[in-house]
Each structure stands twice: as structure tokens, then as C-alpha cells.
Jmol script that loads the backbone (N, CA, C; Angstrom):
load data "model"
ATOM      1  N   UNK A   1       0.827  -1.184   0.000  1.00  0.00           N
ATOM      2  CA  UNK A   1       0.000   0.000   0.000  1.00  0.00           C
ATOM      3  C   UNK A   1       0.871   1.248   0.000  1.00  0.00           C
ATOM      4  N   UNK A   2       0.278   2.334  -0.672  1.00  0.00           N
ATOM      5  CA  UNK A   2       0.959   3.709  -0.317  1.00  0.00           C
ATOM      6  C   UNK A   2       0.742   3.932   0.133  1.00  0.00           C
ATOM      7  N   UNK A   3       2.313   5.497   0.556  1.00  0.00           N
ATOM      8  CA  UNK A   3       1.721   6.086   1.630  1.00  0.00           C
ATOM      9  C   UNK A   3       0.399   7.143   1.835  1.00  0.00           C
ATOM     10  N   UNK A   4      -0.103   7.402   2.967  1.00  0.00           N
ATOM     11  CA  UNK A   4      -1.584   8.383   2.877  1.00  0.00           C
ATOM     12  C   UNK A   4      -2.313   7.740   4.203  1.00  0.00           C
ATOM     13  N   UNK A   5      -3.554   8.116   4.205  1.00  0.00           N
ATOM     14  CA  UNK A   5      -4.428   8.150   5.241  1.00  0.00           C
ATOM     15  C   UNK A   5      -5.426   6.381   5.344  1.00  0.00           C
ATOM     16  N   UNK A   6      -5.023   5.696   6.498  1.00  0.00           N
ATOM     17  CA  UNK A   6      -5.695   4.291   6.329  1.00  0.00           C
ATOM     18  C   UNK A   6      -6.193   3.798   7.624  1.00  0.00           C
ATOM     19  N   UNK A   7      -7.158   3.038   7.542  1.00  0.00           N
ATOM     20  CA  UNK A   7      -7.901   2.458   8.356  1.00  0.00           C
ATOM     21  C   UNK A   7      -7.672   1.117   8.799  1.00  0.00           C
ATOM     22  N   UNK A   8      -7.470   1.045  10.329  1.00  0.00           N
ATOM     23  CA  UNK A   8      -7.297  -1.053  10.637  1.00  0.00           C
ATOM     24  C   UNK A   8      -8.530  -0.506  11.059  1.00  0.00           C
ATOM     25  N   UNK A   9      -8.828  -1.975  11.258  1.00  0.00           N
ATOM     26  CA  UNK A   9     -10.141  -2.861  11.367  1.00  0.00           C
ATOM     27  C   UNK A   9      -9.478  -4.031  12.364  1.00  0.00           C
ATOM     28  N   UNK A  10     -10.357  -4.399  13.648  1.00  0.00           N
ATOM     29  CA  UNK A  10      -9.544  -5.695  13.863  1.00  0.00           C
ATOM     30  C   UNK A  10     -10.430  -6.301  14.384  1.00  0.00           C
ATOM     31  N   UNK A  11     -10.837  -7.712  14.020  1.00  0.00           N
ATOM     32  CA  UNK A  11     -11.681  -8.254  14.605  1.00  0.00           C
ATOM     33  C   UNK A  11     -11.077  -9.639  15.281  1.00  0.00           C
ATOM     34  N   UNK A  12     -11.527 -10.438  16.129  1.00  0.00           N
ATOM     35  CA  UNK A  12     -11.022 -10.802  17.064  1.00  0.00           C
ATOM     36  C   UNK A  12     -12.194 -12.154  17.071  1.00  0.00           C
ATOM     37  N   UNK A  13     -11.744 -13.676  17.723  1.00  0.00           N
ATOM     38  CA  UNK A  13     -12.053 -14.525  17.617  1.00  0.00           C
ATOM     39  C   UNK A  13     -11.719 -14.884  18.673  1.00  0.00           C
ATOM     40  N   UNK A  14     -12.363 -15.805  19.252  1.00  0.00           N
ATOM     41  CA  UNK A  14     -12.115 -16.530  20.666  1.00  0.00           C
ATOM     42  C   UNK A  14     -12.123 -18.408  20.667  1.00  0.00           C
ATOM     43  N   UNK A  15     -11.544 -19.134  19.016  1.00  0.00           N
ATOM     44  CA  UNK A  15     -11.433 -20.041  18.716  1.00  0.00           C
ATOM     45  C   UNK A  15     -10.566 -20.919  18.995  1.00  0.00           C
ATOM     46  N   UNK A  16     -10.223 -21.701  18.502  1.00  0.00           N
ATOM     47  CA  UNK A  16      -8.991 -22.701  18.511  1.00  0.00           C
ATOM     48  C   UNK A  16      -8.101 -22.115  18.692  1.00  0.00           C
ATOM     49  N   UNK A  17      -7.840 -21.040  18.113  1.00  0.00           N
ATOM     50  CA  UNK A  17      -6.133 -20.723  17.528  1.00  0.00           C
ATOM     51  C   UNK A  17      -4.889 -21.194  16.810  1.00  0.00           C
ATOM     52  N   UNK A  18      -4.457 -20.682  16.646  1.00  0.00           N
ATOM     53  CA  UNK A  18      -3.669 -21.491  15.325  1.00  0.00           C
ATOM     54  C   UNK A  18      -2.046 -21.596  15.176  1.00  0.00           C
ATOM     55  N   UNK A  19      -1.249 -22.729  15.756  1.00  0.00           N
ATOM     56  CA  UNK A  19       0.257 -22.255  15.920  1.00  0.00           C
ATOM     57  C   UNK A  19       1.034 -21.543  14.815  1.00  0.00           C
ATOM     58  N   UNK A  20       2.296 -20.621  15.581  1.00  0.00           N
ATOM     59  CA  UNK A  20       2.627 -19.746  14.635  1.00  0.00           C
ATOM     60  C   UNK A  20       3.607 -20.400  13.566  1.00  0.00           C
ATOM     61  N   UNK A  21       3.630 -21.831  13.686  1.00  0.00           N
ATOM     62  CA  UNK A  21       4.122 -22.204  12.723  1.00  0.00           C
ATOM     63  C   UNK A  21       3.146 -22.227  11.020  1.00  0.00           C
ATOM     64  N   UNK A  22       2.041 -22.667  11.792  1.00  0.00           N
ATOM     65  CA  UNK A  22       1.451 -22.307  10.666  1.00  0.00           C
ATOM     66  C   UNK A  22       0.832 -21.076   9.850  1.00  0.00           C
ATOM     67  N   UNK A  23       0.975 -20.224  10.182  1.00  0.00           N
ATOM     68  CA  UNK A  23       0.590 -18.717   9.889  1.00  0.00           C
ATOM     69  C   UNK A  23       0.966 -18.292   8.151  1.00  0.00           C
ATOM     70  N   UNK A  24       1.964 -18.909   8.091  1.00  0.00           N
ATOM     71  CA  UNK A  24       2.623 -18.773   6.613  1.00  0.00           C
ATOM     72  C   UNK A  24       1.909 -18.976   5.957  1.00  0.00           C
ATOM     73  N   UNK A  25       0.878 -20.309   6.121  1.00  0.00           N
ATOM     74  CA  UNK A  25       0.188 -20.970   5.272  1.00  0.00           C
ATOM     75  C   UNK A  25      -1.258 -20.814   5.262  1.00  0.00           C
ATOM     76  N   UNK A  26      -1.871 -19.955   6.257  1.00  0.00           N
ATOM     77  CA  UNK A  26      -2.922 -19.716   6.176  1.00  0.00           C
ATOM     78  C   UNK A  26      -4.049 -19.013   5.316  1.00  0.00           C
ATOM     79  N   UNK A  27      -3.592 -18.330   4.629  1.00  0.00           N
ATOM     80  CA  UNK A  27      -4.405 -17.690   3.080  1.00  0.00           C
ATOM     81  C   UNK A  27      -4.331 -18.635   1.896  1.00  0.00           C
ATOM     82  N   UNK A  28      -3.617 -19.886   1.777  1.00  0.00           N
ATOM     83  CA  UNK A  28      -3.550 -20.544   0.853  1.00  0.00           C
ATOM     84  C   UNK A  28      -4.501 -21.824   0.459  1.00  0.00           C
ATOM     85  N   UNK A  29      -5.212 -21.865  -0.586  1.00  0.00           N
ATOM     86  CA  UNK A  29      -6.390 -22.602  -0.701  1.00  0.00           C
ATOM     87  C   UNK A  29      -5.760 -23.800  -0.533  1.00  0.00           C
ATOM     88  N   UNK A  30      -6.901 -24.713  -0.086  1.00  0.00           N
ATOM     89  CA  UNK A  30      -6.423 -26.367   0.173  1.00  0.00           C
ATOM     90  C   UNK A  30      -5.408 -26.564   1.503  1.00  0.00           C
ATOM     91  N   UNK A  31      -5.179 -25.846   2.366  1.00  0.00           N
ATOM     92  CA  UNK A  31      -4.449 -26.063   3.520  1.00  0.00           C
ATOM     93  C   UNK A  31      -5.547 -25.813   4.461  1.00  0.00           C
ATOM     94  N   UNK A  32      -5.119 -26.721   5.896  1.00  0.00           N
ATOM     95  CA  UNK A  32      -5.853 -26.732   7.081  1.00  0.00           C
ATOM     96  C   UNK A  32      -4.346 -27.308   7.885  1.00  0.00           C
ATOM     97  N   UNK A  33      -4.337 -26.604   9.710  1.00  0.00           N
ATOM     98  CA  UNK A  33      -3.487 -27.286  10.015  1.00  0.00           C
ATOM     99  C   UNK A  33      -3.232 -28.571  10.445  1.00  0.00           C
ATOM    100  N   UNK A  34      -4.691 -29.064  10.361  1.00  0.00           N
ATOM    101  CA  UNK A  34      -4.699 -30.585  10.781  1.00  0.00           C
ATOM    102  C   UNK A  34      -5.102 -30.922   9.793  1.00  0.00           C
ATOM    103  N   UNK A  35      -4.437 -32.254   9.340  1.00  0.00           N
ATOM    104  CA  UNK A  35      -5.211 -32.681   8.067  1.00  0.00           C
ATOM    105  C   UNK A  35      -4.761 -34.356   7.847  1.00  0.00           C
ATOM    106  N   UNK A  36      -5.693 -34.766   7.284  1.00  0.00           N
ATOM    107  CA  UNK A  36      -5.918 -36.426   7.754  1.00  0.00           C
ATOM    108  C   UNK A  36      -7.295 -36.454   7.607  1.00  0.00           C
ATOM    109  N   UNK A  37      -7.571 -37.732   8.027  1.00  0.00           N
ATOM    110  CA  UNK A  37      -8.700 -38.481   7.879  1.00  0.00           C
ATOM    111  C   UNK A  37      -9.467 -38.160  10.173  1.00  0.00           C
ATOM    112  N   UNK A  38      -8.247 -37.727  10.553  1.00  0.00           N
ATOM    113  CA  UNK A  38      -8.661 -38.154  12.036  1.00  0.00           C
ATOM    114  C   UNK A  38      -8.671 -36.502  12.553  1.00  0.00           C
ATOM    115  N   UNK A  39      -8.928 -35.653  11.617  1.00  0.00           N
ATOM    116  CA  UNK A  39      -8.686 -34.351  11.967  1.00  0.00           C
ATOM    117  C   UNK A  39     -10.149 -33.558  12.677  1.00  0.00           C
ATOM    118  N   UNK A  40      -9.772 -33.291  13.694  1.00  0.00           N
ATOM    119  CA  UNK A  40     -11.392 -32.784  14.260  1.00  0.00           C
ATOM    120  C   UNK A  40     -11.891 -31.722  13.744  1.00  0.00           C
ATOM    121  N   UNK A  41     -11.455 -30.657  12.784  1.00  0.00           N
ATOM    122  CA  UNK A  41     -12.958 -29.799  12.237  1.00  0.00           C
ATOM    123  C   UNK A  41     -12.823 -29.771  10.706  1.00  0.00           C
ATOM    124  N   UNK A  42     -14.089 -30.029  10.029  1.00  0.00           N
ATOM    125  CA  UNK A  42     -14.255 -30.280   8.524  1.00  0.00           C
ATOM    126  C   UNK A  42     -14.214 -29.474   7.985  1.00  0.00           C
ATOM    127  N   UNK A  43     -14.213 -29.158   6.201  1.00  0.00           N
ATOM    128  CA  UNK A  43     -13.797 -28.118   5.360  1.00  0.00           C
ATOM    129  C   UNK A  43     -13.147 -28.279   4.240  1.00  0.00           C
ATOM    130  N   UNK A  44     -12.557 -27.488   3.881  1.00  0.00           N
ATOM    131  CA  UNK A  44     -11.896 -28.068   2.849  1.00  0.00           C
ATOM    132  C   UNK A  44     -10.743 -27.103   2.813  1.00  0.00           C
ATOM    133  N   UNK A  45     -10.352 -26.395   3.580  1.00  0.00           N
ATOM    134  CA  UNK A  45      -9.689 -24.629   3.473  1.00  0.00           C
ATOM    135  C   UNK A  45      -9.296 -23.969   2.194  1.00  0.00           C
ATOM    136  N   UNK A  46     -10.509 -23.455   1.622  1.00  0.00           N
ATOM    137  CA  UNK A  46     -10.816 -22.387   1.268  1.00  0.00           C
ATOM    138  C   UNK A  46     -11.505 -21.253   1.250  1.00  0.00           C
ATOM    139  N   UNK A  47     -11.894 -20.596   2.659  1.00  0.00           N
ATOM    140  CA  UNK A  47     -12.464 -20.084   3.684  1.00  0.00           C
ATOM    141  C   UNK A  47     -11.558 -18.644   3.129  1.00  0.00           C
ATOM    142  N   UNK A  48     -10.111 -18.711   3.892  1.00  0.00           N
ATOM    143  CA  UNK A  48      -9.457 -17.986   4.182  1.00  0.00           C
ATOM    144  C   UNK A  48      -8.565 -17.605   3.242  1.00  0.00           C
ATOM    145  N   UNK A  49      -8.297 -18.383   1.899  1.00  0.00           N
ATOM    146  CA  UNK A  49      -8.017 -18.205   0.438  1.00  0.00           C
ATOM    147  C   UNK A  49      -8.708 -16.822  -0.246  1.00  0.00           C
ATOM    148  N   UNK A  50      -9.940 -17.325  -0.654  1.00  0.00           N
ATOM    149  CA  UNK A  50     -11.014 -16.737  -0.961  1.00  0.00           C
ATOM    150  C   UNK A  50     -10.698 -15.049  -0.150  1.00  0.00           C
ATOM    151  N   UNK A  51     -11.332 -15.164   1.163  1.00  0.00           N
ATOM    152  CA  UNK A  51     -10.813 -13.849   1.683  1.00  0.00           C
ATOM    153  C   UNK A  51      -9.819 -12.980   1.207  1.00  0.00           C
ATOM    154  N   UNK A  52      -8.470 -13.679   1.743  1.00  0.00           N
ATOM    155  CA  UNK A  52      -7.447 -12.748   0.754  1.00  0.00           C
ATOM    156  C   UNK A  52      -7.015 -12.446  -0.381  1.00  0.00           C
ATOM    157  N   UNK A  53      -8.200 -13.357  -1.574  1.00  0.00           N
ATOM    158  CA  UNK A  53      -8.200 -12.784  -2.774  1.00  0.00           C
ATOM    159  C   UNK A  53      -8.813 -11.662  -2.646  1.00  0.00           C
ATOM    160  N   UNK A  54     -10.350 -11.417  -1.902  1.00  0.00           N
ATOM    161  CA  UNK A  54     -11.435  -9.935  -1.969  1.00  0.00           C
ATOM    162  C   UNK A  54     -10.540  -9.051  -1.488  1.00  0.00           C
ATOM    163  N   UNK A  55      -9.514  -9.551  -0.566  1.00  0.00           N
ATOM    164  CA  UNK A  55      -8.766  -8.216  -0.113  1.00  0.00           C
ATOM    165  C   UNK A  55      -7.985  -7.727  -1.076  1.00  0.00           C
ATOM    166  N   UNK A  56      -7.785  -8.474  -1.725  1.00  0.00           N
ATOM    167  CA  UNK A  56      -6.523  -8.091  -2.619  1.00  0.00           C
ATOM    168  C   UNK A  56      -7.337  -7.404  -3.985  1.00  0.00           C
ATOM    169  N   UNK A  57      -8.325  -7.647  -4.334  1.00  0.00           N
ATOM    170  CA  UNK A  57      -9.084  -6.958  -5.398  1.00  0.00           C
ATOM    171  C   UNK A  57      -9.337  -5.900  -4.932  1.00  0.00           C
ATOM    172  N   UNK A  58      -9.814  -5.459  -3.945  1.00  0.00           N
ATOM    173  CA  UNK A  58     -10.468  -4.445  -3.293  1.00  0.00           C
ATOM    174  C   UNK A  58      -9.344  -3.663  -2.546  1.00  0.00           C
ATOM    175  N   UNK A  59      -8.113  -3.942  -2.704  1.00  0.00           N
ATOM    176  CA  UNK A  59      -6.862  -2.818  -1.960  1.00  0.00           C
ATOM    177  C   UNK A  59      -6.898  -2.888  -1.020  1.00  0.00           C
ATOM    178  N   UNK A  60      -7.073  -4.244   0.420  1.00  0.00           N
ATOM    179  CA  UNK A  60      -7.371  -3.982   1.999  1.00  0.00           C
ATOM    180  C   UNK A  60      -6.160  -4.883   1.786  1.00  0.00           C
ATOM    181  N   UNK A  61      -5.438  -4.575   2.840  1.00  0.00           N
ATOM    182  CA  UNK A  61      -4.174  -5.430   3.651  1.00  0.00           C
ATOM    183  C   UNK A  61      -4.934  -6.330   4.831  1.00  0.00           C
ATOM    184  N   UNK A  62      -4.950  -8.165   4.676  1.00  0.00           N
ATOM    185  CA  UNK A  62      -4.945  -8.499   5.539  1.00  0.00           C
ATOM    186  C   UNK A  62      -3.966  -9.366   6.347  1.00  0.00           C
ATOM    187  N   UNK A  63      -4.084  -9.462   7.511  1.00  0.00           N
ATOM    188  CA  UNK A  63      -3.006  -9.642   8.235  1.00  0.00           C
ATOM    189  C   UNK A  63      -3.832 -10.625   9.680  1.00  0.00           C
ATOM    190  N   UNK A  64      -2.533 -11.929  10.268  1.00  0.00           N
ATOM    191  CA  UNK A  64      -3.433 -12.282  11.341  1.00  0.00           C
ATOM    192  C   UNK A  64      -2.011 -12.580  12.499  1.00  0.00           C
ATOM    193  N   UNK A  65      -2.836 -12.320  13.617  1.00  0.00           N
ATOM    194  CA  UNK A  65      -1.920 -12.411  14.750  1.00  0.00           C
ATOM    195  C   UNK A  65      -2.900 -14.001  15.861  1.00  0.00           C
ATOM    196  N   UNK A  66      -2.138 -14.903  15.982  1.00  0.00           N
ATOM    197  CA  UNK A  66      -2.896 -15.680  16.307  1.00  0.00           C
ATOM    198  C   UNK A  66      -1.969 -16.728  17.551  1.00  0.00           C
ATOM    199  N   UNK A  67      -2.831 -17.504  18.576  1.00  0.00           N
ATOM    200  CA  UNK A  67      -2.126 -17.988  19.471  1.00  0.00           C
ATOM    201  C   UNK A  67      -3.034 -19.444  20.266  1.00  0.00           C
ATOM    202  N   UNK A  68      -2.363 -20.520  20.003  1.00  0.00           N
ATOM    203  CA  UNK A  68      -2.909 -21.532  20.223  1.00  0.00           C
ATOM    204  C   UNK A  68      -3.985 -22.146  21.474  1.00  0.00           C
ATOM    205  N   UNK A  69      -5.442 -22.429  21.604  1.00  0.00           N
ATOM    206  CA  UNK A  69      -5.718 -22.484  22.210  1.00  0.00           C
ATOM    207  C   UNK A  69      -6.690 -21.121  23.098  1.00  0.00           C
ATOM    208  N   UNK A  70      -6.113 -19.734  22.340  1.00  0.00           N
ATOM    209  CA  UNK A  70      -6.156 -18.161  23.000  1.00  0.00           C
ATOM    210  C   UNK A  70      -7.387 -17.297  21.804  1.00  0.00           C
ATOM    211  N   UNK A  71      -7.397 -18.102  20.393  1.00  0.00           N
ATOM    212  CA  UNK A  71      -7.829 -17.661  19.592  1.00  0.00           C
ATOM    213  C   UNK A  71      -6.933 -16.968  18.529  1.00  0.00           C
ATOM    214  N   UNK A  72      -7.376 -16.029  17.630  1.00  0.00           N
ATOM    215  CA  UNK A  72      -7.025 -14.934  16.816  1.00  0.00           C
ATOM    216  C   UNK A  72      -7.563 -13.374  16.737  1.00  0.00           C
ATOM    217  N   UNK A  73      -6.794 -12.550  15.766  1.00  0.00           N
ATOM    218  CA  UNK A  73      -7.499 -11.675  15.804  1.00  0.00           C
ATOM    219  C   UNK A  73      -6.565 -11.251  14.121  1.00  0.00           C
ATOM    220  N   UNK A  74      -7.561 -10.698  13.196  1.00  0.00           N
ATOM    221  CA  UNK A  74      -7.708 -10.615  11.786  1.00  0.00           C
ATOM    222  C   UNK A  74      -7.628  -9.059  11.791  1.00  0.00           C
ATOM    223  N   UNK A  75      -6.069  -8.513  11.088  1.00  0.00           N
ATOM    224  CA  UNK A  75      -6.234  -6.917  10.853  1.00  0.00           C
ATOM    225  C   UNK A  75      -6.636  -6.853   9.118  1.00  0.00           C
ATOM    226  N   UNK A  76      -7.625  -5.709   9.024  1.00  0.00           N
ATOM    227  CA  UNK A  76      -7.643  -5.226   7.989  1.00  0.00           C
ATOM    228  C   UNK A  76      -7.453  -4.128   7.798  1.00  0.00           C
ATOM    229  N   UNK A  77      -6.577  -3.211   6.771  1.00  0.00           N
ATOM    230  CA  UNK A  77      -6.316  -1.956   6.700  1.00  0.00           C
ATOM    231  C   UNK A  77      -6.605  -1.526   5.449  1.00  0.00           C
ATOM    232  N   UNK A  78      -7.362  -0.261   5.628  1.00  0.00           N
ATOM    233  CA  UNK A  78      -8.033   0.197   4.238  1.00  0.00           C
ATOM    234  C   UNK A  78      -7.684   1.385   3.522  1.00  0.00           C
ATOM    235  N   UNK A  79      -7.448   1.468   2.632  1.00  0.00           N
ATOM    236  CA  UNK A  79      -6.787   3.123   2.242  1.00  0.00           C
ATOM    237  C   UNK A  79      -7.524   3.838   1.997  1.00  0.00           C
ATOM    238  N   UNK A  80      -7.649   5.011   2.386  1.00  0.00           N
ATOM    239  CA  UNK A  80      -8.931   5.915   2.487  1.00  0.00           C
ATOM    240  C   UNK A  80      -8.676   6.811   1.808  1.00  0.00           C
ATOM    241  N   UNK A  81      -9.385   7.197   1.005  1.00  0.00           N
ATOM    242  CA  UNK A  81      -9.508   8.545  -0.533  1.00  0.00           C
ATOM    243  C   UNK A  81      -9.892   9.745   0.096  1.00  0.00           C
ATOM    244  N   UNK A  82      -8.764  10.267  -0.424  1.00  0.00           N
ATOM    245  CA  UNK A  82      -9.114  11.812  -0.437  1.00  0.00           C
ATOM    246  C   UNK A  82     -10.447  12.588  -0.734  1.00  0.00           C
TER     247      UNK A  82
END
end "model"
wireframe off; spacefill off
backbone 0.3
color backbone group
């Protein structure tokens, strides 16, 4: 993004959470961090793919800060027009 006048957004989850090993991989379609046949929540991960394509069409930076067991919390930053 350039520089100028922008907006976070942060919304916040009180879920699983997600180790920071996996963080790298989290916008990428077809990944989940458990995965197997014995994995406890279903899907297919493309949830969070999808998302950071709209962000990316639409000019929002997203970003996640996340901690196992503690949940997450999802920044979005928006560039705001003159």
C-alpha cells in the first residue's frame, strides 16, 4: 500500500487458535493445520483463500496475529480517498 491516510479494522475470535508455525500458510487454498482423515474440524480450506483474494481486489491489507488455544485476531487496513 501507499503512503496516505488508512484504516485497521480488527476483529477478534475466541477459537482454537492457530500455531505460529502455521501462519505462513494460512491464506492458501487447500491447507488446514490438521489434516488427515482423524482431523477434528471439517472443510476443505478455502475459507481464508477466498478472503485474501477480496482483499486483494479491493486494496485492503490483511493480516493475522494468532495464538494456540487463546484464539485470533484478523487486521484489515483500508486506504482511504481523499
Amino acid at each position: 500500500m501507499e503512503k496516505g491516510s488508512f484504516l485497521t479494522v480488527s476483529i477478534k475470535d475466541t477459537g482454537i487458535g492457530m500455531n505460529p508455525d502455521y501462519l505462513p500458510h494460512i491464506f492458501t487454498a487447500f491447507t488446514q493445520e490438521e489434516e488427515g482423515y482423524k482431523r477434528k474440524f471439517v472443510g476443505n480450506g478455502l475459507g481464508l483463500s477466498v478472503v485474501k483474494q477480496y482483499c486483494e481486489i479491493n486494496d485492503i491489507s490483511i493480516s493475522v496475529k494468532s495464538e494456540k488455544h487463546l484464539g485470533s485476531i484478523f487486521f484489515l487496513t483500508f486506504a482511504l480517498q481523499k
